[in-house]
Every structure is written in C-alpha cells, then in structure tokens.
C-alpha positions in Angstrom: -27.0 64.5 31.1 -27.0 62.0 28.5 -30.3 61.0 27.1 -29.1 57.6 27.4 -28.6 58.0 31.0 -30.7 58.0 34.1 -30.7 60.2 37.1 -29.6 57.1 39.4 -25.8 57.5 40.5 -23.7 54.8 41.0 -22.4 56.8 44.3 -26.0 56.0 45.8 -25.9 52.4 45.2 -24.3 50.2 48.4 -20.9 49.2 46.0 -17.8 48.4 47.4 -15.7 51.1 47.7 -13.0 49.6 45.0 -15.6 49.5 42.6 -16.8 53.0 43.1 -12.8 53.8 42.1 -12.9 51.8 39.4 -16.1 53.1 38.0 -14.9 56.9 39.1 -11.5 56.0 36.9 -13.5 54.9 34.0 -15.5 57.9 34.0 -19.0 56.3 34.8 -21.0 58.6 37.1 -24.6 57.5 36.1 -26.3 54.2 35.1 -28.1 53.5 32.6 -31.4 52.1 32.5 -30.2 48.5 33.0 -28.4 49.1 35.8 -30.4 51.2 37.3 -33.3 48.8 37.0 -31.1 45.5 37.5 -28.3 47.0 40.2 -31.1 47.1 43.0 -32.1 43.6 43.1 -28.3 42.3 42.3 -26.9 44.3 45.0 -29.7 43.1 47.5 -28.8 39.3 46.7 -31.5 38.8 44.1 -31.2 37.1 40.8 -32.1 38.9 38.0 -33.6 38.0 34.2 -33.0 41.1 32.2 -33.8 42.0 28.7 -31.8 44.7 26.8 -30.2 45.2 23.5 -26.8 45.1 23.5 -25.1 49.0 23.9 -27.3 49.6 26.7 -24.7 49.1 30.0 -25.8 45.6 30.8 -22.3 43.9 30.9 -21.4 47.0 33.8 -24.7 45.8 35.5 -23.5 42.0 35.6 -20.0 43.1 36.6 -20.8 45.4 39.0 -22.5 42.4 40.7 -20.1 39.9 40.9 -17.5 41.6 41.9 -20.0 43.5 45.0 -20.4 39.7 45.5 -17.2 38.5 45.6 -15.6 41.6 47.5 -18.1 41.0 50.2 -18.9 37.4 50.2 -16.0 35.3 52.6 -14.8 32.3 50.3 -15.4 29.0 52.0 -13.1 27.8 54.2 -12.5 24.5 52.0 -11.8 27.1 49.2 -7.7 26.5 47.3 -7.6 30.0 46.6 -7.8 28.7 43.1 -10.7 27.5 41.8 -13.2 30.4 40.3 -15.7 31.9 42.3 -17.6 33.6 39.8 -18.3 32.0 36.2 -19.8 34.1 33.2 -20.7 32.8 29.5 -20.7 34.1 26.3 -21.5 32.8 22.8 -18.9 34.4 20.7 -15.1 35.1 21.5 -15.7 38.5 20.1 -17.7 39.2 23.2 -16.0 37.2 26.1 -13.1 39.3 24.8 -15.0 42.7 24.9 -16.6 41.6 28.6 -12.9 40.6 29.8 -11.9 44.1 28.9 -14.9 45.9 30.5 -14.1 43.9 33.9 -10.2 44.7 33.4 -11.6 48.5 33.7 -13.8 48.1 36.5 -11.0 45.6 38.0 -8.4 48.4 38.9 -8.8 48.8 42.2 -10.6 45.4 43.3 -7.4 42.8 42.9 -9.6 40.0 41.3 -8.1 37.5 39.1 -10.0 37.2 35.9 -9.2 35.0 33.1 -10.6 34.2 29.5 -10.9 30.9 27.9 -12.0 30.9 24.1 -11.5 28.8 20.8 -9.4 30.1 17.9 -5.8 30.7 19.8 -4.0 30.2 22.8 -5.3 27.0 24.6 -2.5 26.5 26.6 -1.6 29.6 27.8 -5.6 30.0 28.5 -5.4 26.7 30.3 -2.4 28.2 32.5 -4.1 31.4 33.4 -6.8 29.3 34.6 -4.6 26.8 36.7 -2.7 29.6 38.2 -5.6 30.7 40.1 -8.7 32.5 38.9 -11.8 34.7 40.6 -13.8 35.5 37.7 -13.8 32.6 34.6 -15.4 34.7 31.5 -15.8 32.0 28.1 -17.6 30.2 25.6 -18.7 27.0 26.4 -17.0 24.7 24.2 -13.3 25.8 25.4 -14.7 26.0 29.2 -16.3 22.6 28.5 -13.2 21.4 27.4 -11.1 22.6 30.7 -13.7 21.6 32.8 -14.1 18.1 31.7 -10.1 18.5 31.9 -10.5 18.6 35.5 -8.6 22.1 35.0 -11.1 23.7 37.9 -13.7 23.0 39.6 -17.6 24.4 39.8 -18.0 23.9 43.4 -17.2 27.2 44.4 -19.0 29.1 41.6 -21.1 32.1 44.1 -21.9 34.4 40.7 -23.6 32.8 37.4 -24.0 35.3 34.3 -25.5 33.8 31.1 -25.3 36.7 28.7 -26.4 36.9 25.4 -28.9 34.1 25.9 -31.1 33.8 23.3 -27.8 33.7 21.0 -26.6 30.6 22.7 -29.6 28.7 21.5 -29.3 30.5 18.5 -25.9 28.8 17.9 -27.0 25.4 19.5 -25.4 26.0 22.7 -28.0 25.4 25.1 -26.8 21.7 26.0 -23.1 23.1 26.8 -24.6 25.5 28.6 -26.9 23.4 30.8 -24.2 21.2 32.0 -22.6 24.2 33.5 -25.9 25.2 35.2 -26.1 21.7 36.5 -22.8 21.5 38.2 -22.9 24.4 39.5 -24.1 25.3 43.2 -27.7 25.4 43.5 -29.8 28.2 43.0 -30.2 29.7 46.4 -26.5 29.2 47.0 -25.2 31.8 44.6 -26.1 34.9 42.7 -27.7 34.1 39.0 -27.9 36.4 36.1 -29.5 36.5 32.9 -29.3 38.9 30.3 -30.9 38.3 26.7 -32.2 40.7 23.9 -35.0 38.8 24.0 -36.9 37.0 26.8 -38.5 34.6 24.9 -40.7 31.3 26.4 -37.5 29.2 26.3 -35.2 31.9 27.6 -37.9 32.3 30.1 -38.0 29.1 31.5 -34.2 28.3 31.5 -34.3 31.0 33.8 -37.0 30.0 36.1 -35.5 26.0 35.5 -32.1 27.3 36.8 -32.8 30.6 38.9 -33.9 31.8 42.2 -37.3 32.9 41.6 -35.8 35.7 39.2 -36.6 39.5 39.0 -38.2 40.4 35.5 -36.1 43.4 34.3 -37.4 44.8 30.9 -36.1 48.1 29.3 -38.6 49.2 26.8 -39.8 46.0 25.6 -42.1 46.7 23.7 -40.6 49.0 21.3 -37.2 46.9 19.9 -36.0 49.4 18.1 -34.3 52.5 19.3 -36.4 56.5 18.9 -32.4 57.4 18.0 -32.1 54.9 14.5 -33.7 56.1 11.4 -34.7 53.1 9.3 -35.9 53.1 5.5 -36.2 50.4 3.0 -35.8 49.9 -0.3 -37.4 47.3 -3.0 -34.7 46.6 -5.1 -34.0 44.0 -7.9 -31.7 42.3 -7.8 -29.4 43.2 -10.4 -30.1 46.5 -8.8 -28.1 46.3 -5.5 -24.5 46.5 -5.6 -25.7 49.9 -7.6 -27.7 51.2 -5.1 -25.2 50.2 -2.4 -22.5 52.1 -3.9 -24.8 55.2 -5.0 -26.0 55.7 -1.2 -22.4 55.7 -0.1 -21.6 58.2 -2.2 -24.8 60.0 -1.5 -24.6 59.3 2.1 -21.1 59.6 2.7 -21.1 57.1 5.8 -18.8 58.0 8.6 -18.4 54.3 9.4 -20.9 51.4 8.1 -21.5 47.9 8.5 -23.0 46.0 5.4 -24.7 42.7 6.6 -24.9 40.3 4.4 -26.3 36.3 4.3 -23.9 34.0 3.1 -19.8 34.1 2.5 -19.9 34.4 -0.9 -22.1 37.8 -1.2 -19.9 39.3 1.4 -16.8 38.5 -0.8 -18.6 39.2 -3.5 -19.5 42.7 -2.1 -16.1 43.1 -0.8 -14.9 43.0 -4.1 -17.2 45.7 -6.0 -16.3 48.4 -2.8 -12.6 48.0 -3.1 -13.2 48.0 -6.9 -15.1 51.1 -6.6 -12.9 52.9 -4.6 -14.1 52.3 -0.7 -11.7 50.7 1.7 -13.3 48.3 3.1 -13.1 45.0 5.3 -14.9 41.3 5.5 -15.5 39.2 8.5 -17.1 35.9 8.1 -17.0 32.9 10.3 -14.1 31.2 8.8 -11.8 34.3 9.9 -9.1 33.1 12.0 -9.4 34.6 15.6 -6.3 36.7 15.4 -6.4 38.3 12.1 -10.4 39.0 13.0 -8.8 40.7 16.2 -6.5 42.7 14.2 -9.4 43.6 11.4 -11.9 44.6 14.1 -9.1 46.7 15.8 -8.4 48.9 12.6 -11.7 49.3 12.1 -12.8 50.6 15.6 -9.4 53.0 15.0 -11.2 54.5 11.6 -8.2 52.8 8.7 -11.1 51.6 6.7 -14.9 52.7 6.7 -16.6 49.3 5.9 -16.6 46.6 7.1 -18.9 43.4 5.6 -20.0 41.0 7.7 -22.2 38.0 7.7 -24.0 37.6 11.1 -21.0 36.7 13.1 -20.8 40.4 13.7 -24.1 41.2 14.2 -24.0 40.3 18.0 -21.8 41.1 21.1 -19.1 43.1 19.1 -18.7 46.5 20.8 -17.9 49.1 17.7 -18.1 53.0 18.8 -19.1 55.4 16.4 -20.8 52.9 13.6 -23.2 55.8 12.0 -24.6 53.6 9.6 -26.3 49.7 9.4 -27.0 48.3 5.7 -29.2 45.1 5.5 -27.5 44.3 2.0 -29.9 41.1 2.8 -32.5 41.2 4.7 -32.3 38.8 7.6 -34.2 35.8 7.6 -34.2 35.6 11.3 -36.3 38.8 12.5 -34.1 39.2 15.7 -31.3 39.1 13.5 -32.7 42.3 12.5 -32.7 44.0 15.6 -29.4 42.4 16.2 -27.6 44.2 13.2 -29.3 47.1 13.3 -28.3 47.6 17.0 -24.5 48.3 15.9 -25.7 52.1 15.3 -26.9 54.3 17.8 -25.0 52.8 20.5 -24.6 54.5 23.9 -27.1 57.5 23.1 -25.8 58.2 19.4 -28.1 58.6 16.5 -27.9 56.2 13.6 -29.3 55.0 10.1 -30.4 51.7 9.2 -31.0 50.8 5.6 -32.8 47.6 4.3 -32.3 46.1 0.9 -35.7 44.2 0.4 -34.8 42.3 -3.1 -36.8 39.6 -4.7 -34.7 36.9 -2.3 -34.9 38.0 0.6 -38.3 40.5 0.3 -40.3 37.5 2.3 -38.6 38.3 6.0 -39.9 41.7 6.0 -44.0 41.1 7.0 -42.2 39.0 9.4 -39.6 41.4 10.4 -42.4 44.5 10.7 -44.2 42.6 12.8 -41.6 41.9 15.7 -40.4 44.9 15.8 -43.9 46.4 15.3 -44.0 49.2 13.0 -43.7 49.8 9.5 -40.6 50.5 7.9 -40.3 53.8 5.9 -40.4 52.8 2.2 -37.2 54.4 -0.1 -37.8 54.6 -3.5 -34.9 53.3 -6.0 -35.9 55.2 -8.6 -35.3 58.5 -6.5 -31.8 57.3 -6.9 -28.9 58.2 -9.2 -27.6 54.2 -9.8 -24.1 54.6 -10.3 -22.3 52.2 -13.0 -20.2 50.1 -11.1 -16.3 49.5 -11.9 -15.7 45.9 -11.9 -15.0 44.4 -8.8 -11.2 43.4 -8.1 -9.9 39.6 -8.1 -9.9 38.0 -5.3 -6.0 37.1 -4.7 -5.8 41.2 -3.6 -6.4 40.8 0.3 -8.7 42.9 2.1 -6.6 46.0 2.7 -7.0 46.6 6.2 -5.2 42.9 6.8 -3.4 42.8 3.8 0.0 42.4 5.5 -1.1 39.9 7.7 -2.4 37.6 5.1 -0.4 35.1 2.8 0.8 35.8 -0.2 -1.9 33.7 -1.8 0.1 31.7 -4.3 -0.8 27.8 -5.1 -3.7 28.7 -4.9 -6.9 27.4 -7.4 -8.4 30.5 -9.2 -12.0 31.2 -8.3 -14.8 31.5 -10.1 -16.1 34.9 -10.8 -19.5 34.5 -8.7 -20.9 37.4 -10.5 -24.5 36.1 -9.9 -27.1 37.0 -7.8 -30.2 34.6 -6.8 -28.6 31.8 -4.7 -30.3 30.8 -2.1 -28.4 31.2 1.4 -26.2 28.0 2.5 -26.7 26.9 6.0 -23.8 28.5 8.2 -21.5 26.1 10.3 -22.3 27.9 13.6 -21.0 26.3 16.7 -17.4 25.9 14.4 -17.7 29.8 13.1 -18.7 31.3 16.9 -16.9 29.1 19.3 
C-alpha cells in the first residue's frame, strides 16, 4: 500500500452505492488520512473543520459528502428542481476548475448536475449552466456573488456548505464575499458544513464555530507542516549571485519538472528570460494571465512540453500539478504559509520531492520567521560548493513564452521595455482579488 494511504477502505464506509462505482472507476480503493479522519463524521451528518495541505485527498473527502448527502437526502417538496442543493467555494479559478473535474470523476454514476461559475471567460454560458438547473454550484465568490445578487438562483435550498482553501480567501480579502453566502444560506443545523484550510488559524477557527454546527476538529499532522517525503536546503546567496546559481542547480540537478516561485511580475519575467536564454524551456504564470491561455500553459505543462514553469504566488495554491519533482524559492516568501504553500507542489500524493530556498540579502529576513512556523531548521547549502555558471544573456521580451507562443499576439505596436536587469527592488503589492477571481 501507498505510504500515503491508510488501511481504511472506502468499501467499509456507508456510501451510496453510485459513489462506490464512481470511486471503483477512478481507481480509489483506500482513503487517505483526510478522509479517513473526516469521512466518519461527514457521513454521520456532522460538520467537519479540517486542516490539511493541499495533495492530501481533502477535495474527495468534501465530495464524497455532498453527494452521500444529496443522493440520500429527499429535496423539499417546494424545491424547482433547479435551484442548487449543494454550494462549494474556492478562491482561485485554477482550483474550482480542478474541484469541478475531481466531482465530474466521482459523478459518473450518481446523475448530479454540477456547474462552475468563475471570472476570466464565459459569463454567460456559466450563467446558463446555472439557469438550466444545477445540484452542486462549485465558484469563486465574486462571479457567484454576481449571479446571486442576479437573482440567477437561490440559497434557500443549499443542504451541503464547503469553504475550501479558507485561510486563502482571507488571504485574498474574500472573507466579506464569503460571509454573505454563509448568511443566506440555511442555518447551521439545517445542512451539512465543511471547512477545509491548511491552516486552522484563530480567525479560521472562529468563522467556523460563527457559521458551523458545533464542528469536528480534524487535524492531519499538525504539528509538523512540512512533509518527511520533501527534502529542503537553503542557500545564502547575493544577489548578483542568483540567476547563476539557479541555472547551475538545474544543470546540476537536472529537474524532471520545477516550479521557480518568485515575488513580483517583473523577477518572474525577468527569470523567464535568462532560462529560455540559457537554453531551458520554460513558462510564466502571473496574475495578469488571461484565464484561457493560463488554461492552455498549465495544460502543457502538466503533459511535460516544457520543464519550468515561473510563477508568482498565484500558483502556489489549489493548482493540482502531478509529478512536480522540484520547488525553487527563487525569493523567499514573505508570508510564512506561503512557504508551505509553494513548497507543497512537490511530493504530492506520496511522491518524494526537493525544495530549494534562495535566502538573498532581500528577502533573507522571512526565514527566522519562516523556521519558526514550520518548526525546524532548514538545512544550510553552501554557494560556494557550487560551480556558478556564466549566464547567456537573457532573450528580449517580444519572443513569447514558448509553450504559448502560438496563442499569443504577434506583439507589434508595442513600446519597447526596459531591460530590468537589476536586482534589489522591493516587492510591489499584488492586485489580488483582480489576479485570483
């Protein structure tokens, strides 16, 4: 058995028999410790606050128990046969999308209706899914906020809450949009609640007990928020030093397929550059992406066309990317759960990974800070052990990112950037709620 797995079957938990087909089809024969943990108290009608980093099953867990609720709940008998019965929030579109497809799997032989509504494409077609009848709503608040106050449905039938992700949505400054749906929705004790965060911090705590049913406390490993499978190191760099180093552990390293997280838009293009200068394919995702070509880039990424992808921190939460075998902080974070947050794109579903944290003279100040949540030390990598390549120069910026570059345009009329070739900025303030919604 997987060590990521636990002895507990899903054929000895009381599931509807379409969803033991679904999960059978999928190839899901044991839970993991979220759901093993989590599934008792859901199935037996009891809300449930849950901590767990993402990768560890949790979105199956919350699934599992909306649709055991819905298949074996009656609808009211004022019910349209329209209106959702089940409503489950997200903070990025990159997640509601990867949730919709892990309830499409689970789905096959249970006839729900499931819709998605998200910003960045297709509000009117969203708008008709959801008009044309819909059990399970999955979204982000601001497009659900925007149907709902629409009038497009209704929360008067809602018998199945998730909030996932919830220390992200006040993160992103989400938390209002997400209490007027807790609000309007049936009380407590009139429907199934669930809660899933990485962190159960005091005010993720007490939304749940302000908006709960005297919730079940479901913690996997707590206390240790890193995973035994990651190997971490960290270097002390300057920071002239670090596109160097980056590119000589590449070559030294020879990554399968990396993430290099970065703080602001302009390192990542600026990083960008130097790898596709240098010789490795690689990809950037920042906030300002639009939602289809970040679909597209994330797609040939996942299907192994480039290696590396760059990313500020709009990545570094609720993406699901198999096989990512190693994490560079090319910037430290300089919010510590950020760090478990990026580093939690490795060793995903009982994999082994390797973390590696640039500590430079910018940035060097999160670490005490960063050692201490996660509490232990992190192995020190000397720079001096080595061999810093000479970098090529990185390329202009009108080439396009060559995993997209087709669906990009052709970049004429454009003003000619600068050649940001410094280092030493401090990190602009990201536009969140307009970059994650």
């Amino acid at each position: 058995m997987s060590a990521h797995l636990t002895e507990q079957a899903f054929s000895t938990l009381p599931l509807h028999a379409s969803l033991r087909a679904g999960l059978a089809k999928a190839g899901f024969e044991f839970c993991t410790p979220i759901q093993a943990q989590s599934l008792p108290f859901l199935l037996a009608g009891r809300d449930v606050a849950g901590q767990a980093q993402t990768g560890t099953g949790k979105t199956i867990a919350f699934l599992l128990a909306t649709f055991q609720r819905l298949l074996e709940t009656p609808p009211p008998e004022n019910w349209d046969k329209k209106q959702p019965r089940a409503l489950i929030l997200a903070p990025t579109r990159e997640l509601a999308i990867q949730i919709a497809k892990d309830a499409a799997l689970l789905n096959v032989e249970s006839g729900l209706r499931i819709a998605i509504a998200h910003g960045g494409k297709d509000y009117q077609r969203q708008r008709d899914n959801i008009t044309d009848g819909v059990d399970v709503l999955i979204g982000t608040p601001g497009r659900l906020l925007d149907y709902q106050k629409q009038r497009v449905f209704s929360l008067k039938f809602i018998e199945a809450m998730v909030l996932d992700e919830a220390d992200r949505m006040f993160d992103l400054g989400f938390i209002k949009d997400v209490r007027y749906f807790l609000r309007r929705i049936p009380a407590p004790d009139k429907r199934l609640g669930m809660l899933f965060s990485a962190t159960l911090s005091y005010k993720v705590s007490e939304l749940a007990y302000e908006h709960m049913n005297n919730p079940e406390k479901v913690q996997i490993a707590p206390e240790k928020m890193m995973g035994d499978r990651i190997e971490e190191w960290v270097y002390y760099p300057a920071n002239e030093e670090k596109v160097p180093l980056l590119l000589s552990l590449i070559e030294r390293l020879q990554p399968e397929r990396g993430i290099i997280f970065v703080n602001t838009k302009h390192v990542a293009d600026r990083v960008w550059r130097y790898l596709e200068g240098n010789s490795h394919k690689a990809s950037l995702l920042s906030g300002d992406v639009p939602q289809k070509k970040r679909e597209r880039l994330l797609q040939h990424f996942q299907e192994g066309e480039f290696p590396f992808l760059v990313a500020t921190d709009v990545a570094a939460r609720g993406l699901h990317i198999p096989a990512v075998s190693h994490v560079f902080n090319y910037d430290l974070p300089q919010d510590v759960e950020d760090y478990v947050h990026r580093t939690g794109r490795t060793a995903r579903a009982g994999a082994s990974g390797v973390a590696i944290s640039f500590a430079c003279e910018e940035f060097v100040f999160s670490l005490p800070e960063i050692e201490d949540y996660i509490k232990h030390k992190l192995p020190v990598a000397s720079t001096t052990d080595e061999t810093l390549v000479t970098p090529k120069p990185p390329i202009k910026r009108e080439k396009k990112p060559s995993s997209d570059r087709k669906y990009n345009d052709s970049g004429k009329n454009r003003r000619p950037r600068r050649n940001n070739n410094r280092q030493g900025k401090a990190p602009a303030k990201m536009n969140s709620n307009a970059d994650k919604q």
